[in-house]
C-alpha positions as CSV (number, residue, x, y, z in Angstrom):
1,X,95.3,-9.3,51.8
2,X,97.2,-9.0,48.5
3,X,95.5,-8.0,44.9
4,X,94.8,-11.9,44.2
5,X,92.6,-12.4,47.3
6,X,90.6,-9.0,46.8
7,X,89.8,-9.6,43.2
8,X,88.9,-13.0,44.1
9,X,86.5,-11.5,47.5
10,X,85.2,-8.9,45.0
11,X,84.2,-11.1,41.9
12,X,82.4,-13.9,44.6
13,X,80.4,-11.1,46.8
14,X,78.9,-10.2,43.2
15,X,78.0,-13.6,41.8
16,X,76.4,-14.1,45.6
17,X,74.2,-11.2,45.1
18,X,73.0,-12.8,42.0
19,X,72.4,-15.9,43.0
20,X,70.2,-14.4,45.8
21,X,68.2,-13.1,43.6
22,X,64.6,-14.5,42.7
23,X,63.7,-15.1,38.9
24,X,60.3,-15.3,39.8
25,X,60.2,-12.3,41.9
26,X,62.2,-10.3,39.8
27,X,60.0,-11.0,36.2
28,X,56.5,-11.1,38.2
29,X,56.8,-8.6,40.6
30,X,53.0,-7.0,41.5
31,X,54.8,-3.8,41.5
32,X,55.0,-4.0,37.7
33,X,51.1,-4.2,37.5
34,X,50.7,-4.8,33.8
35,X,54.3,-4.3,32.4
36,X,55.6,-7.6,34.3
37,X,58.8,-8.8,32.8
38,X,57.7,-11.9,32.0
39,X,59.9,-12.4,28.4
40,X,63.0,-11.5,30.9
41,X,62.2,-14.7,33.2
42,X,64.6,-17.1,31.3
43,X,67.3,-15.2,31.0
44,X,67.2,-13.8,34.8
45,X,67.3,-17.8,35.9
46,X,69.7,-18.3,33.3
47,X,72.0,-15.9,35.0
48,X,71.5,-16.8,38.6
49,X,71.8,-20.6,37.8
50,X,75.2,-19.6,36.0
51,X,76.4,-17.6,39.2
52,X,75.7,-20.6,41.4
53,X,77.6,-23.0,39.1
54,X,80.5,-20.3,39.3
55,X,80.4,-20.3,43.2
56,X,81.1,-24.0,43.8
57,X,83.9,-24.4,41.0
58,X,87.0,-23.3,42.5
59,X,88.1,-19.8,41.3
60,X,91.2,-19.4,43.9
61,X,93.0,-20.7,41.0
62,X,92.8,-18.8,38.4
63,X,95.1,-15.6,38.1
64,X,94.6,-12.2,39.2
65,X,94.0,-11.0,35.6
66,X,90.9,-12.8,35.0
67,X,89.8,-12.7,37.7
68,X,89.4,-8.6,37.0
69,X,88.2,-9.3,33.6
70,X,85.1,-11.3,35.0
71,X,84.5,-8.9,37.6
72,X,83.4,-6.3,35.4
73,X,80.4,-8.2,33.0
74,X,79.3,-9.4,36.3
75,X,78.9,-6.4,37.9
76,X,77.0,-5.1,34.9
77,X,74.7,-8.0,35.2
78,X,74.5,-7.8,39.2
79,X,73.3,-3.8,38.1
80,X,71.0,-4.7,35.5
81,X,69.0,-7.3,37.9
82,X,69.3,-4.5,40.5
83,X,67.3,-2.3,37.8
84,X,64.7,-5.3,37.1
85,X,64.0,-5.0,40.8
86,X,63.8,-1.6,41.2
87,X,61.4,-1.1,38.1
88,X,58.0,0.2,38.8
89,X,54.7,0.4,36.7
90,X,54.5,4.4,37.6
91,X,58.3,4.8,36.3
92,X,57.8,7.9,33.7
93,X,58.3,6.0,30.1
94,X,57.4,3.1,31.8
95,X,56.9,0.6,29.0
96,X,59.7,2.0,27.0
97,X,61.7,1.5,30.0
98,X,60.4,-1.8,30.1
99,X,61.3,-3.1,26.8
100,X,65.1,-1.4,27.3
101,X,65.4,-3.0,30.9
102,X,64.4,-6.7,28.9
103,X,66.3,-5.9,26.4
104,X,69.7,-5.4,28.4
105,X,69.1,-8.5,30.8
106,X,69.1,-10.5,27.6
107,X,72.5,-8.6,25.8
108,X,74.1,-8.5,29.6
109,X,73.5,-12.4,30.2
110,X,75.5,-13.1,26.3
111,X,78.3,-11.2,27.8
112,X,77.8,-12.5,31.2
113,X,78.1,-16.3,29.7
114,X,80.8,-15.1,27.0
115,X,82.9,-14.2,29.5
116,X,82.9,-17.6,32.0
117,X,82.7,-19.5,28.6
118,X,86.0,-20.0,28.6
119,X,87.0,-20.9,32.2
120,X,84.3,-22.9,33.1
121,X,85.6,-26.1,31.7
122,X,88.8,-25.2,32.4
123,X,87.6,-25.4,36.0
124,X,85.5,-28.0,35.6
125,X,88.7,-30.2,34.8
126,X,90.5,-28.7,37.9
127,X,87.8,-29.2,40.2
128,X,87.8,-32.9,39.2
129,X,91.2,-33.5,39.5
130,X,91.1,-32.1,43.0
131,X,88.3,-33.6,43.8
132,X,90.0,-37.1,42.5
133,X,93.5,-36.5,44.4
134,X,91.2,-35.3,47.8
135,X,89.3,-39.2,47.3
136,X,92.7,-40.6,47.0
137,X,94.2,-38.6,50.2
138,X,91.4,-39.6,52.2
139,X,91.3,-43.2,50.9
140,X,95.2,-43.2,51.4
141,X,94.1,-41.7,54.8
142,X,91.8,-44.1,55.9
143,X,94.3,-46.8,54.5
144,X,96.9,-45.5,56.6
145,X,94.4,-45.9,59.5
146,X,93.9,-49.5,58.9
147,X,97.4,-50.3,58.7
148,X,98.3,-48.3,61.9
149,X,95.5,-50.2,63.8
150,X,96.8,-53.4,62.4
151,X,100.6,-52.8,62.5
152,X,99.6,-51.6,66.5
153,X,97.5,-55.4,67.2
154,X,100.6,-57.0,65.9
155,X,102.7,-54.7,68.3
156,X,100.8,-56.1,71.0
157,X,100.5,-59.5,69.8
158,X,104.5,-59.3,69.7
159,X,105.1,-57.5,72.9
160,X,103.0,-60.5,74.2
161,X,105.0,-63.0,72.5
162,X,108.2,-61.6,73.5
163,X,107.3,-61.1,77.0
164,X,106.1,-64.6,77.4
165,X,109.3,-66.1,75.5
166,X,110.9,-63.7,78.5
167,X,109.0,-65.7,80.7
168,X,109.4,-69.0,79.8
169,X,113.0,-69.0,79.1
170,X,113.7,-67.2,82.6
171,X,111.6,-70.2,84.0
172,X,113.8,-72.7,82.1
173,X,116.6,-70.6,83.6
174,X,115.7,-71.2,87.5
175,X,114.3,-74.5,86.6
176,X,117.9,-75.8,85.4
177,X,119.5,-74.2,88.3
178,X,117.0,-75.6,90.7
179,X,117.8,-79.6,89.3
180,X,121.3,-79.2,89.1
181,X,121.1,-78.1,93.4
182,X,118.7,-80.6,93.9
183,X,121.1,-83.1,92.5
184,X,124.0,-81.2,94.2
185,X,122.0,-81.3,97.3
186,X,121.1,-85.1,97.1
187,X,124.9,-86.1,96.5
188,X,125.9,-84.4,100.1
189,X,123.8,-85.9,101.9
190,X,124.8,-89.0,100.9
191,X,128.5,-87.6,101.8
192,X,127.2,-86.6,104.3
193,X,125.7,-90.2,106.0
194,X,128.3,-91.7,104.9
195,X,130.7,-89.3,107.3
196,X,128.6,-90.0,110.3
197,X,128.0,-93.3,110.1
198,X,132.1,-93.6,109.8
199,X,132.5,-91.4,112.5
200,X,130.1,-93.3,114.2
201,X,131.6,-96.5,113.6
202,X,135.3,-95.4,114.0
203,X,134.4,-93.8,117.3
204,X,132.2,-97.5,118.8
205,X,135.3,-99.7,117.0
206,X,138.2,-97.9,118.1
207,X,138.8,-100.0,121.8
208,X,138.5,-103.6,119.9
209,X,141.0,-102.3,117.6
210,X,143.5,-101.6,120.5
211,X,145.9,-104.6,121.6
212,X,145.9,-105.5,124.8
213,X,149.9,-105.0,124.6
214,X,149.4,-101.3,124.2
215,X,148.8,-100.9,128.3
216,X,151.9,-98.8,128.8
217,X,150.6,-95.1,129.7
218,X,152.5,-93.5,127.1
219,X,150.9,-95.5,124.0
220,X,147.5,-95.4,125.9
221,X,147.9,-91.7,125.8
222,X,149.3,-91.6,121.8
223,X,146.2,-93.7,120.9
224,X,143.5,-91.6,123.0
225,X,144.7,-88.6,121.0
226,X,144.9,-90.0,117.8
227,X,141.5,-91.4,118.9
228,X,140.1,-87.9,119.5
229,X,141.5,-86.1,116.4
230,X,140.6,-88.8,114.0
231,X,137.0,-88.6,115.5
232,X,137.3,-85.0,115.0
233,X,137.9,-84.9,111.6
234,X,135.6,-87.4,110.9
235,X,132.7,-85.1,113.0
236,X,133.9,-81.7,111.3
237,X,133.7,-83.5,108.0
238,X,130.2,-84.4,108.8
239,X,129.3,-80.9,110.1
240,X,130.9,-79.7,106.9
241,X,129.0,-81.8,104.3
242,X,125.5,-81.1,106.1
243,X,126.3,-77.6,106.0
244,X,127.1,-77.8,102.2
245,X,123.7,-80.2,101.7
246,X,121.8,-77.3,103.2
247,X,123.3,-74.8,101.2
248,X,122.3,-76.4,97.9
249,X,118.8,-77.8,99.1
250,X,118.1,-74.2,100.2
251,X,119.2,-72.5,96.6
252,X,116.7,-75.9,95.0
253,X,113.7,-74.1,97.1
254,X,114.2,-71.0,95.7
255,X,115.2,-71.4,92.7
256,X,111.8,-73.6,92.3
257,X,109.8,-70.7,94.4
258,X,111.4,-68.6,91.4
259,X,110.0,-70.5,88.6
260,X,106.8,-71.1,90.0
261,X,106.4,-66.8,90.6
262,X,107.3,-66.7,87.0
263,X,105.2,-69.4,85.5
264,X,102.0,-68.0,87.7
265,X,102.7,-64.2,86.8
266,X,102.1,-64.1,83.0
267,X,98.1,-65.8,83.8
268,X,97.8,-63.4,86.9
269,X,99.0,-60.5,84.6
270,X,97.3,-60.9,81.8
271,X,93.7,-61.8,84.0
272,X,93.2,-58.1,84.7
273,X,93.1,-54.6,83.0
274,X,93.7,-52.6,85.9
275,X,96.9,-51.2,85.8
276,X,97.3,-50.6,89.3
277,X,96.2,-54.6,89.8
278,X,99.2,-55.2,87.3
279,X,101.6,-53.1,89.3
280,X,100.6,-55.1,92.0
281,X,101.4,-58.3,90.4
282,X,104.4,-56.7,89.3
283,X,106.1,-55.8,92.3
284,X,105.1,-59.4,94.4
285,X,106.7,-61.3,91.0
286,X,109.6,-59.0,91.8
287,X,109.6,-59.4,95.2
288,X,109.4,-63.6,94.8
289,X,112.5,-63.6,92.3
290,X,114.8,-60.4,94.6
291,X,113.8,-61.1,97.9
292,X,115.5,-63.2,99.8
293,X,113.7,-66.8,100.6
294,X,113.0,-68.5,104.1
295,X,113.5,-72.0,103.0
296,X,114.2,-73.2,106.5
297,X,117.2,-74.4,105.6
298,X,119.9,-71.9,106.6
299,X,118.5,-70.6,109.7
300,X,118.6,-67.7,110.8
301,X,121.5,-66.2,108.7
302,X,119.7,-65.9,105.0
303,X,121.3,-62.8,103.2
304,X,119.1,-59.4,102.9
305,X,120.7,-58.1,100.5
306,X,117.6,-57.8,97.6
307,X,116.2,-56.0,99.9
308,X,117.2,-52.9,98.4
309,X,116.3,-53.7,94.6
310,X,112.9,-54.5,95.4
311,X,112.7,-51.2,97.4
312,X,113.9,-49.6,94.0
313,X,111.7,-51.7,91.5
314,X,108.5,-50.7,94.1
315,X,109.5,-46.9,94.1
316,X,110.0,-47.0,90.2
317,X,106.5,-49.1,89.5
318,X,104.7,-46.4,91.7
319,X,105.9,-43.4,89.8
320,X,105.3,-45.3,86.3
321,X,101.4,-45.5,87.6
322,X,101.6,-41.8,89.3
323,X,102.4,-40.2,85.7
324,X,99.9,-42.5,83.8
325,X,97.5,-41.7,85.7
């Protein structure tokens, strides 16, 4: 503790022992019997009401040096109210002593006030400017408050936004992709009819379109095999174009089971606070976008391969929910 914070411990323990003090007690005290200090009484409440004024301005500010020079009057006038208490009608001189114990209340309280006469206003005017710059921290406080709450609503309102945008445009995204297979899709199996009904046709016209001058073996022969490959062809080509028709109607189905998980998740999302329910939802949205579809389409040789990201996405949503909680 350093000379400041001692002076300033010393001078408030004194002006606390005043204000403890009783005016009442001290000036009509039955142990006085007929000698009561009854002309002292204003001056004794004048001093303790001017050490309670003291106590609630704020002396930490005012320097070491005067805070020694009030020390002393008001340890003479913490002594003299120590005297008033201790006086006693059988005290030898006892009325003589009397009208010198009055007599130094009322000279001690001049200097008592003399002294704190000139830093009273003085901290008057500090203690209202720190009171005024404490009312404009805390309303600059509770301003800051306000904002943060609203700023953090707007956040959320944004995060909102921007994951439905997310949302939408992703759907928009699969949606596109699922048209442009459907059309895709639609085109080959046109192709695709058209093939077989030309195979079809080429392979039920093909005698009437052989002469009967063509009944050498060697020609019959020439014309079988031309018969065969052309038919071929014609059959591979069909093969070819339903395989393709099947490849694009598959990628329509789910691309459209893709837009549908994403237009459904946002309303299943947002229709529950639980955040292991949103996990949840999280990881079978996941799930219907990665994993691969069974749209009946390609059989049994569909690819596995987002298998392995759904795996991660699952492992990753688990551990987010294992540290929140």
């Amino acid at each position: 503790m350093n000379e400041h914070d001692r002076a300033l411990e010393g001078l408030k323990k004194i002006l606390q022992s005043i204000q403890e003090r009783n005016a009442d007690e001290l000036a009509n005290n039955p142990s006085h019997g007929d000698l009561k200090l009854t002309e002292a009484h204003s001056s004794i409440e004048s001093a303790i009401s001017l050490a309670k004024d003291v106590l609630v301005l704020p002396l930490e500010i005012l320097p070491t040096v005067t805070l020694l020079s009030l020390t002393n009057p008001t340890k003479t006038m913490s002594n003299v109210l120590t005297l008033a208490a201790n006086f006693r009608i059988d005290t030898p001189n006892a009325k003589h002593e009397k009208t010198q114990l009055v007599g130094k209340i009322d000279d001690n309280l001049g200097e008592f006030h003399k002294h704190y006469l000139h830093v009273i206003p003085y901290l008057l005017i500090k203690k209202k400017g720190i009171n005024t710059t404490q009312l404009r921290l805390k309303a600059l406080v509770e301003d800051l408050e306000v904002k943060k709450e609203e700023l953090g609503k707007k956040l959320l309102l944004l995060n909102d936004a921007l994951a439905e945008s997310a949302v939408s445009r992703n759907s928009e995204y699969f949606c596109k992709v699922a048209t442009a297979h459907k059309k895709s899709s639609k085109t080959w199996l046109v192709i695709a009819c058209i093939l077989a009904v030309a195979t079809v046709a080429i392979a039920i016209a093909w005698p009437f379109l052989v002469t009967a001058l063509e009944l050498n073996p060697l020609k019959t022969a020439e014309g079988i095999a031309t018969r065969i490959i052309i038919v071929s062809l014609m059959s591979f080509s069909v093969v070819w174009s339903s395989r393709i028709y099947r490849a694009h109607r598959h990628l329509y189905v789910v691309n459209t089971h893709r837009q549908t998980a994403l237009q459904t998740f946002q309303s299943f999302f947002e229709a529950t606070k639980d955040p292991d329910i949103k996990n949840a939802v999280l990881l079978a949205a996941t799930r219907c976008i990665f994993s691969p579809s069974a749209s009946g389409f390609l059989g049994g040789d569909q690819d596995n391969s987002g298998t392995n990201i759904v795996e991660i996405i699952g492992k990753a949503t688990e551990k987010a929910s294992t540290n929140s909680s």
